[in-house]
C-alpha positions as CSV (number, residue, x, y, z in Angstrom):
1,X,-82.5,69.8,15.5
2,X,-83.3,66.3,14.6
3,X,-87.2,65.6,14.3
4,X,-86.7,61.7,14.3
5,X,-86.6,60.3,18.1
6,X,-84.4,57.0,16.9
7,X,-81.6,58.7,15.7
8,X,-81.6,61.2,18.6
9,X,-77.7,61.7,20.0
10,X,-77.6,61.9,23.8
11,X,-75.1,64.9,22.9
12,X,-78.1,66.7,21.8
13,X,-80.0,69.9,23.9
14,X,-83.6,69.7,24.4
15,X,-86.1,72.7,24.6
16,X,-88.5,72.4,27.0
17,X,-91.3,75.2,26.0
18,X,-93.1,76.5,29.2
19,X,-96.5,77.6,29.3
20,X,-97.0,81.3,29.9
21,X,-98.1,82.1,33.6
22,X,-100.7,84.0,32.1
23,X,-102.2,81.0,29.7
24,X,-102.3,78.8,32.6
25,X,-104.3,81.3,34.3
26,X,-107.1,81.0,32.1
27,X,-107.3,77.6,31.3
28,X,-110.0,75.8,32.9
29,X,-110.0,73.2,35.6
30,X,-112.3,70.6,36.1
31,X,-114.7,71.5,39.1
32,X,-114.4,75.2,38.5
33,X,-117.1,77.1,39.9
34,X,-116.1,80.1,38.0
35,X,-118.8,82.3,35.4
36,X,-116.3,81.2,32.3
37,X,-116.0,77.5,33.6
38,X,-120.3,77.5,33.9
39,X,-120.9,79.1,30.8
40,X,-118.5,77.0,28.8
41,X,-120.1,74.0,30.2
42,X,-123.9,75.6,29.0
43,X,-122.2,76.7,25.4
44,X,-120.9,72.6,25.2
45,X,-124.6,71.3,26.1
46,X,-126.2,73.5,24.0
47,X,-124.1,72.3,21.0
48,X,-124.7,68.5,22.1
49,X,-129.0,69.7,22.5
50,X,-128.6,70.6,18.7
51,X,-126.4,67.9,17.4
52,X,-128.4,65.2,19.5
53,X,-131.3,65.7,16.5
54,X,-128.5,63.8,14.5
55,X,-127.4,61.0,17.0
56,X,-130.5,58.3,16.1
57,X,-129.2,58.9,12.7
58,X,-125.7,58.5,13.1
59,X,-126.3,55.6,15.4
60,X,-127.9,53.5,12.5
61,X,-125.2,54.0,10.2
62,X,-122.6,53.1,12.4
63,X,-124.9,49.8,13.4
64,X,-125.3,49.5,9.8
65,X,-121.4,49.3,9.4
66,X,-121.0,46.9,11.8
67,X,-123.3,44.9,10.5
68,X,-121.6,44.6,7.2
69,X,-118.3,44.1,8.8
70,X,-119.7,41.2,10.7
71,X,-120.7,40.1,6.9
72,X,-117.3,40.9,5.2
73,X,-115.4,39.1,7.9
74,X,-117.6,35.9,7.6
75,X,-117.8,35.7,4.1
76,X,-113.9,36.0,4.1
77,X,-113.4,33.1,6.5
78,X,-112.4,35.6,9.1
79,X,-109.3,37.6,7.3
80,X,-107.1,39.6,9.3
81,X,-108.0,42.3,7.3
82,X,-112.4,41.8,7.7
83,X,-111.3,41.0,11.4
84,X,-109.3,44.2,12.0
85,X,-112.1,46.1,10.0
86,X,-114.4,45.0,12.8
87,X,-112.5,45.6,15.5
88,X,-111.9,49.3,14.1
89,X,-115.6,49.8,13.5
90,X,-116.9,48.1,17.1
91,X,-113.7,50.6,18.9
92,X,-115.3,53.5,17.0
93,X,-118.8,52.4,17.9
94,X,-117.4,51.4,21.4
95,X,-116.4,55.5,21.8
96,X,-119.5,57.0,19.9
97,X,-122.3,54.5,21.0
98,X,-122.7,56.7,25.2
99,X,-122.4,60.3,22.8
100,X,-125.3,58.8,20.9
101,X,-127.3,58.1,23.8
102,X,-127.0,54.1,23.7
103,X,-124.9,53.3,26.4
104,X,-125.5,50.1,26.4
105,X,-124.7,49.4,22.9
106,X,-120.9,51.0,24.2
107,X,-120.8,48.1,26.8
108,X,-121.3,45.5,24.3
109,X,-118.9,47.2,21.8
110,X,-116.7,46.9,24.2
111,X,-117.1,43.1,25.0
112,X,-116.8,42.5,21.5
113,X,-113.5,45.0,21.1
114,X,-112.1,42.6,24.2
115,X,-113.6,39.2,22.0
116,X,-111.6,40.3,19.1
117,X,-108.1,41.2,20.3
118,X,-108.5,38.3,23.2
119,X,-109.1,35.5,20.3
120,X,-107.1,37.1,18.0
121,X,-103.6,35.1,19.5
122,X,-105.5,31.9,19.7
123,X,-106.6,31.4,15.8
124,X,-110.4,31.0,16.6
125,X,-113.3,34.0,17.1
126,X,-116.4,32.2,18.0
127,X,-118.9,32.8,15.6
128,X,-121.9,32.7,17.5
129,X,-120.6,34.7,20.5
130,X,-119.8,37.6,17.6
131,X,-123.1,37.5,16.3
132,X,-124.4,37.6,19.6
133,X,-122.5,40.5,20.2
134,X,-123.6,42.1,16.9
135,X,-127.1,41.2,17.1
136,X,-127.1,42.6,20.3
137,X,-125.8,46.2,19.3
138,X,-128.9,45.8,16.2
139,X,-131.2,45.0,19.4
140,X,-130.6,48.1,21.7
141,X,-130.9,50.5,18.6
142,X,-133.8,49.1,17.5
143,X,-135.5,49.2,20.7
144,X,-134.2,52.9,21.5
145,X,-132.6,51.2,24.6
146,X,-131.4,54.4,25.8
147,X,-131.4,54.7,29.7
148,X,-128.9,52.8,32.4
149,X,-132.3,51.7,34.0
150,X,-133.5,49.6,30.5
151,X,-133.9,46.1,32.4
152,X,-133.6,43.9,29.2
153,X,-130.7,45.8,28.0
154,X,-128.6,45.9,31.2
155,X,-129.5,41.9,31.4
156,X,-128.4,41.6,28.1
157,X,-125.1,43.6,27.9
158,X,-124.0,41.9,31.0
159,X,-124.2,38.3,29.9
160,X,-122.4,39.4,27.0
161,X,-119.7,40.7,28.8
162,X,-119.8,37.7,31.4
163,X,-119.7,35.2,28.4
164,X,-116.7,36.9,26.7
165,X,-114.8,36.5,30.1
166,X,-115.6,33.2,30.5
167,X,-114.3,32.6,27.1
168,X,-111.5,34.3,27.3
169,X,-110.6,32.8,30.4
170,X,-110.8,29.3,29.2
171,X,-108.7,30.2,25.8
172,X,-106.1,31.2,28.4
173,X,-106.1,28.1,30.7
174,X,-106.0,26.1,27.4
175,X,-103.2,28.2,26.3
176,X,-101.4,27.7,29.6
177,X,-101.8,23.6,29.1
């Protein structure tokens, strides 16, 4: 059978593997109340418990990258390659930032993932608003903003994201004109 999907011939039989009755019977559900489900849950929390003595540690050196990608990409005149290196490193953080404990520092990665790929059609990534964004991230790491209930980081996260929607907004109106 051919493995590539573009030269596939309508001619062609397809195998459709089932899953055994008895696999699906093990598997876990989400919401299952049962002693496997509970103790799988405790087993994955205990993991996290010991890994979480590596998180603040992890967290700066991911900061620490996206700080330099901020640098590369300036120094470069904002390549496509520094760009999509910053995009890639602010996704990543985007993911790993609420695993780490820093929640908020997910939020903002996210504003600046949306700053990125929503400028990226228009020629222009505002260079302040990025360094906001970056600045930002250094902020809520530095002061081990950590909870959903840290005032100055909610305030903070949320004018970032409101700013970058603004922006974007007007970018598309002027594109529209």
């Amino acid at each position: 059978m051919q493995t590539d999907p573009s030269t596939f011939q309508a001619s062609e039989t397809i195998e459709q593997i089932a899953t055994p009755r008895h696999l699906q019977q093990r598997c876990l559900s989400p919401g299952d109340g049962s002693q496997a489900a509970k103790q799988a849950i405790a087993n994955a929390e205990q993991a996290l418990k010991k890994l979480s003595v590596n998180f603040d540690e992890w967290m700066r050196g991911e900061v620490g990258k996206l700080k330099q990608a901020r640098g590369a990409a300036k120094a470069s005149q904002f390549s496509a390659q520094t760009i999509d290196q910053l995009f890639s490193i602010s996704h990543d953080l985007k993911g790993q930032a609420s695993i780490f404990g820093y929640p908020f520092a997910a939020d903002i990665c996210s504003s600046l993932c949306k700053l990125i790929d929503g400028s990226a059609g228009h020629g222009h990534l505002p260079e302040a608003l990025l360094d906001q964004h970056v600045d930002a991230v250094v902020a809520v790491y530095r002061e081990q903003a950590k909870d959903r209930d840290h005032p100055k980081a909610s305030i903070l996260a949320r004018k970032l994201c409101d700013v970058t929607d603004d922006y974007l907004n007007q970018l598309r109106r002027r594109a529209k004109t």
